[in-house]
C-alpha positions in Angstrom: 8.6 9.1 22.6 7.9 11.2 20.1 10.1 13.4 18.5 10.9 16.5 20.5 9.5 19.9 19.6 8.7 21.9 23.0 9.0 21.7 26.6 5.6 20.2 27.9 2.9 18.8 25.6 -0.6 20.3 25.4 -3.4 18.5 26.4 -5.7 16.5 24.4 -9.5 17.1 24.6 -10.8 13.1 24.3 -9.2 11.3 27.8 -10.3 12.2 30.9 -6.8 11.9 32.4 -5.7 15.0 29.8 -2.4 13.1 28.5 0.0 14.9 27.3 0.4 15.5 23.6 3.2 13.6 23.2 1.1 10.2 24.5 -1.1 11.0 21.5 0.8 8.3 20.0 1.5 4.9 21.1 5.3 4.3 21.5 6.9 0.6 21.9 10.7 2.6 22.9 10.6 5.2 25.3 14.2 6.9 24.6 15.7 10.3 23.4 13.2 12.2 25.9 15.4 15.4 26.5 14.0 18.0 25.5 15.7 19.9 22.2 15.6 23.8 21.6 13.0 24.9 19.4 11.7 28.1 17.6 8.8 29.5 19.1 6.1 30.8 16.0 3.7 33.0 15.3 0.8 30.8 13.9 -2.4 32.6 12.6 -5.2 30.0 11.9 -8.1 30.6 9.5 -11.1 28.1 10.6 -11.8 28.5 13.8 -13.7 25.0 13.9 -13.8 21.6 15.1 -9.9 20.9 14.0 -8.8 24.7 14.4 -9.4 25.7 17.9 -7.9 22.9 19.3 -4.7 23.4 16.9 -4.9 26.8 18.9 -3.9 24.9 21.9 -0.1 25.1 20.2 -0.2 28.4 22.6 0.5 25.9 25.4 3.9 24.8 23.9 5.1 28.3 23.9 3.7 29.7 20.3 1.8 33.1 19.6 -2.0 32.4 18.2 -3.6 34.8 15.9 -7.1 33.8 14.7 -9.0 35.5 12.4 -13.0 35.5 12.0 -15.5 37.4 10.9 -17.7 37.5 13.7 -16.6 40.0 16.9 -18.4 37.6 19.2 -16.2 35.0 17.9 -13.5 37.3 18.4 -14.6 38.0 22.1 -14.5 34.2 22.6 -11.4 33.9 20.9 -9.7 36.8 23.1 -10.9 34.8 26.3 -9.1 31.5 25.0 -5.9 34.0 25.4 -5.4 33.8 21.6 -5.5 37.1 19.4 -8.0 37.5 16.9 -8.3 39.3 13.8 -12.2 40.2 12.2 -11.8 39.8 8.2 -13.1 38.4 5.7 -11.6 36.0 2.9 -14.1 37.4 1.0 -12.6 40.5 1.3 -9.7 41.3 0.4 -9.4 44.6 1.8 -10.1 43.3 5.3 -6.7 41.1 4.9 -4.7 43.6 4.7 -5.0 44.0 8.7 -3.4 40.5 8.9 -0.2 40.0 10.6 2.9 38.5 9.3 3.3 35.3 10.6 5.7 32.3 10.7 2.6 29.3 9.8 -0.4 30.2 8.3 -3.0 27.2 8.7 -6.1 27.2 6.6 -9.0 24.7 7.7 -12.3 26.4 6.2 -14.9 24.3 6.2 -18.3 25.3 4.3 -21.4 26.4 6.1 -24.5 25.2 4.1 -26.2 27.8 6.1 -24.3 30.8 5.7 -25.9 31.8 2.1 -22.5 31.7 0.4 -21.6 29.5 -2.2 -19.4 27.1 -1.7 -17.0 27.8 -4.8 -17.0 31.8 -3.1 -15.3 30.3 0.0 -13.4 26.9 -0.9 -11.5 28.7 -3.9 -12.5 32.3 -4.2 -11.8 33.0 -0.5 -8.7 30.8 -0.2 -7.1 32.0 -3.4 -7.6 35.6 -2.0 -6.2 34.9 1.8 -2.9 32.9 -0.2 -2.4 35.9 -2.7 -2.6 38.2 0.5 -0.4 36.5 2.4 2.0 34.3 0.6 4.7 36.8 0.9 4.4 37.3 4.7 4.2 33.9 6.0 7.2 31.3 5.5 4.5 28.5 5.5 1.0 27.5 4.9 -0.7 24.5 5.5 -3.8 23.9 4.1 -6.9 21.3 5.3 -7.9 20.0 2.0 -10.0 16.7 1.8 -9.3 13.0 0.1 -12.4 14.4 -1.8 -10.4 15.5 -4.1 -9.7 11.7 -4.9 -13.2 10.3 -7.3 -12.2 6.4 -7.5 -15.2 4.7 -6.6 -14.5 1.1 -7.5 -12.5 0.5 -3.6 -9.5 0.7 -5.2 -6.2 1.8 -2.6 -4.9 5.2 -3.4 -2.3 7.4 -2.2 -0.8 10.5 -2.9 0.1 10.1 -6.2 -3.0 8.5 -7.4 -5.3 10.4 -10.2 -7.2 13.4 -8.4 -10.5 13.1 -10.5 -13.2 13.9 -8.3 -16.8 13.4 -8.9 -18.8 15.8 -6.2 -18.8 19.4 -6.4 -16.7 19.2 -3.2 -14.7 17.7 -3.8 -13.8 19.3 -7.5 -13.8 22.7 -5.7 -11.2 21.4 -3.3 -8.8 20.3 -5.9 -8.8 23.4 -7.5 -8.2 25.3 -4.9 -5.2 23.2 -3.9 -3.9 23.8 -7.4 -4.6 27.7 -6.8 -2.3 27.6 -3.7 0.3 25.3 -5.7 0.4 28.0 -8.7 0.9 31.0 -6.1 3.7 29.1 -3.2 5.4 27.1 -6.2 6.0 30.2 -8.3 9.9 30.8 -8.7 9.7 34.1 -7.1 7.7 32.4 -3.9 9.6 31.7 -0.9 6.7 30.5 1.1 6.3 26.2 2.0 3.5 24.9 0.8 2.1 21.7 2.6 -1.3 19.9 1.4 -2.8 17.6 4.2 -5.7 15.8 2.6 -7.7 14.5 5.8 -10.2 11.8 5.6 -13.8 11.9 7.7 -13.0 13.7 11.1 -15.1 11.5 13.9 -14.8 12.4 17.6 -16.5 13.8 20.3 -19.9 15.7 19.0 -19.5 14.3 16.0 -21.7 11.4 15.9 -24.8 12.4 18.3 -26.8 12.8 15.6 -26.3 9.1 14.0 -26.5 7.8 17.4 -30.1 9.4 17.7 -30.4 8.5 13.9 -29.8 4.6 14.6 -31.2 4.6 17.7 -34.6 5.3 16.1 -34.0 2.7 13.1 -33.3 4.9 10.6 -31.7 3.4 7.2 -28.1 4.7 6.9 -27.9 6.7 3.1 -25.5 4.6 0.8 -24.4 1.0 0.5 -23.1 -0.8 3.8 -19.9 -2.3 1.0 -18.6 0.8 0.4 -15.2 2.1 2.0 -15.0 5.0 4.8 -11.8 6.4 5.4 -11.4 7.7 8.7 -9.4 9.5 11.5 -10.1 10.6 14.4 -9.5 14.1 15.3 -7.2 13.6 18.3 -5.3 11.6 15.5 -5.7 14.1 13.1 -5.0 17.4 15.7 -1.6 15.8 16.5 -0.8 15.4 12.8 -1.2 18.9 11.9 0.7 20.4 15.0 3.9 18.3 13.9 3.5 19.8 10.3 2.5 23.5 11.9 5.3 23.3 14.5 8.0 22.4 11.4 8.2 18.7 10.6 10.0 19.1 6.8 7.5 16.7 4.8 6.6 16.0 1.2 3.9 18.6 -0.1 1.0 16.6 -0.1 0.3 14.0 2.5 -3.0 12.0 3.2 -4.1 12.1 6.9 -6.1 9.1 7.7 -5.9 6.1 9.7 -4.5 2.5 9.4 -7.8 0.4 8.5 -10.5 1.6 5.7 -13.5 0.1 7.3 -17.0 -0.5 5.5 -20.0 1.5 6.0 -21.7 -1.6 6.9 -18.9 -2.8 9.5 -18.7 1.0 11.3 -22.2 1.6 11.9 -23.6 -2.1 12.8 -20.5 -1.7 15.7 -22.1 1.9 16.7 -25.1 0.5 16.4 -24.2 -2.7 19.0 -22.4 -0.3 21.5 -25.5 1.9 21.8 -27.9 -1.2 22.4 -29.8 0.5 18.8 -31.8 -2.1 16.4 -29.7 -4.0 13.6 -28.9 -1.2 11.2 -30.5 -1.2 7.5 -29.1 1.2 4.5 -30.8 2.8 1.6 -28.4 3.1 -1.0 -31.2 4.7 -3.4 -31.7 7.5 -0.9 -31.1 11.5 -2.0 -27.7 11.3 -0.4 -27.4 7.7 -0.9 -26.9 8.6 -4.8 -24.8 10.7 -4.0 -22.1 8.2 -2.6 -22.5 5.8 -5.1 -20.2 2.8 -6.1 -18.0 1.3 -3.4 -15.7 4.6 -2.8 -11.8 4.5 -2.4 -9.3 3.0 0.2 -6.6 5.7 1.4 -3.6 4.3 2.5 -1.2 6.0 4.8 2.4 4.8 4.4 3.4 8.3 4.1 2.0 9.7 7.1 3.7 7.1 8.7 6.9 7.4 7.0 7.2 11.1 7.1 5.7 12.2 10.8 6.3 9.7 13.0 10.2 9.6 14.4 11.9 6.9 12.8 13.8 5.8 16.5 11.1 4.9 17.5 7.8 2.7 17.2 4.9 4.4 17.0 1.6 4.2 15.9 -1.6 6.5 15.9 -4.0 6.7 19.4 -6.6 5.6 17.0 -5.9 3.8 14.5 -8.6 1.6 14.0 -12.2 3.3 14.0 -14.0 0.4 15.1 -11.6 0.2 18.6 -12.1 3.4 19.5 -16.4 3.4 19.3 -16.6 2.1 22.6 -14.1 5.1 24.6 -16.1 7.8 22.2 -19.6 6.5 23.5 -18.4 6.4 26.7 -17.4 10.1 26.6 -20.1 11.0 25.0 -22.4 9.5 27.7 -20.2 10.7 30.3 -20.7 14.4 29.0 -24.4 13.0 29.3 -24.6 14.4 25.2 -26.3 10.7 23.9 
């Protein structure tokens, strides 16, 4: 089983038999499955989002959730998901002087094209602010950055320690605000943990109804069908974080994706068969296209494996192959009657 950090597991959102969290990963040896004692934390997430509100489900293993957002009517819905929540601002910094001290701070901000602020306001001005507010009254942060932040375009593997030279604006704006949080926690007089999880491409449920609807209709896929996707799903990539929120000592950075780099060619002609949608073309010279030129990078996760997975016993990730897991996701989806 997995290693031990609370009485009963939360539930997952994917399976309709709601497995615990601890069958999130596949184990060959089923053995050490007392349960050990274990501090109970105060964990304030900022990014409510696709990854963050189920990360709130830690309340379920015994832990205090505080939220913060800047909308009330977030706030409302946050309050009625029995978690606390806090309306600020990152972009304020007076606002976060109302947040609480905390034992885990998790940041997974994500950039809303349509919210009329720049994306270098709230990927680095917004996280430097929340880090220097709060660095002194948290023990640990952990921060959703992106392999982004990693520019090799020529399918080469990389890991950790490979070059961070990105090429997108993203991505560049990522990095440097991972080195802004490394210069504040890293600083002699810092006691606060930093931990860096870069995650690849989130898929899961919701998440691909609008390329179903887009291959269904024959629509040519922007960029070139050779070039790498590196994946993970976000039942995968939900579990990963709680191990690191809930205390799991780790290396600083770690890359969060799963077992198998796939092609964009191989994942969508097998999205494109499960659906029953026409052979699927690409147009590599489209606006986006261009923008995900060359043939990418291939992240490889010996780390993650070496690091969160108990070494007792044999485990492996619910999803670690995209192409496996299509068929399940359509079938949700289609079962939520959402494609």
């Amino acid at each position: 089983m997995l290693e031990s950090t609370g009485p009963a597991r939360r539930r997952t959102k994917m399976s309709f038999e709601q497995p615990r969290m601890s069958e999130l990963f596949h184990d060959e040896v089923a053995e050490g499955t007392d349960d050990e004692p274990y501090e109970r934390l105060h964990i304030l997430i900022v990014g409510y989002g696709y990854l963050g509100h189920r990360i709130a489900d830690l309340e379920q293993n015994g832990h205090r959730i505080t939220a913060l957002t800047r909308s009330p009517e977030k706030g409302a819905s946050i309050k009625d998901q029995g978690h606390t929540p806090i309306v600020g601002d990152v972009l304020d910094p007076a606002t976060l002087a109302a947040l609480p001290a905390a034992d885990v701070m998790l940041i997974a901000l994500a950039h809303d094209a349509g919210s009329g602020v720049p994306k270098r306001t709230l990927l680095v001005d917004g996280v430097t602010n929340l880090v220097r507010a709060m660095h002194t009254r948290v023990r640990h942060i952990v921060y959703i950055s992106s392999t982004s932040v990693y520019g090799q375009s020529d399918g080469a593997w990389i890991d950790e320690d490979s070059a961070t030279e990105p090429t997108t604006e993203g991505g560049r704006l990522t990095l440097e605000a991972e080195q802004n949080l490394q210069e504040i926690c890293n600083a002699p007089a810092s006691s606060c943990r930093l931990t860096i999880l870069r995650l690849a491409g989130i898929y899961g449920p919701g998440r691909l109804i609008g390329r179903v609807d887009q291959l269904r209709a024959g629509t040519p896929v922007a960029g070139s069908p050779d070039a790498w996707l590196n994946l993970i799903h976000v039942d995968d990539a939900d579990a990963l974080v709680c191990k690191v929120v809930e205390g799991r000592e780790t290396s600083q950075v770690i890359l969060i994706c799963d077992d198998r780099p796939v092609t964009r060619g191989e994942f969508y002609s097998a999205l494109a068969r499960e659906i029953g949608a026409p052979t699927t073309t690409f147009d590599p010279d489209s606006a986006v296209g261009r923008r995900t030129t060359g043939l990418n990078k291939r992240c490889r996760n010996a780390r993650l494996h070496a690091e969160l997975f108990d070494p007792q016993a044999l485990q492996r990730l619910y999803h670690p192959d995209s192409i496996a897991a299509i068929p399940q996701l359509i079938y949700f989806e289609r079962a939520e009657h959402r494609i």
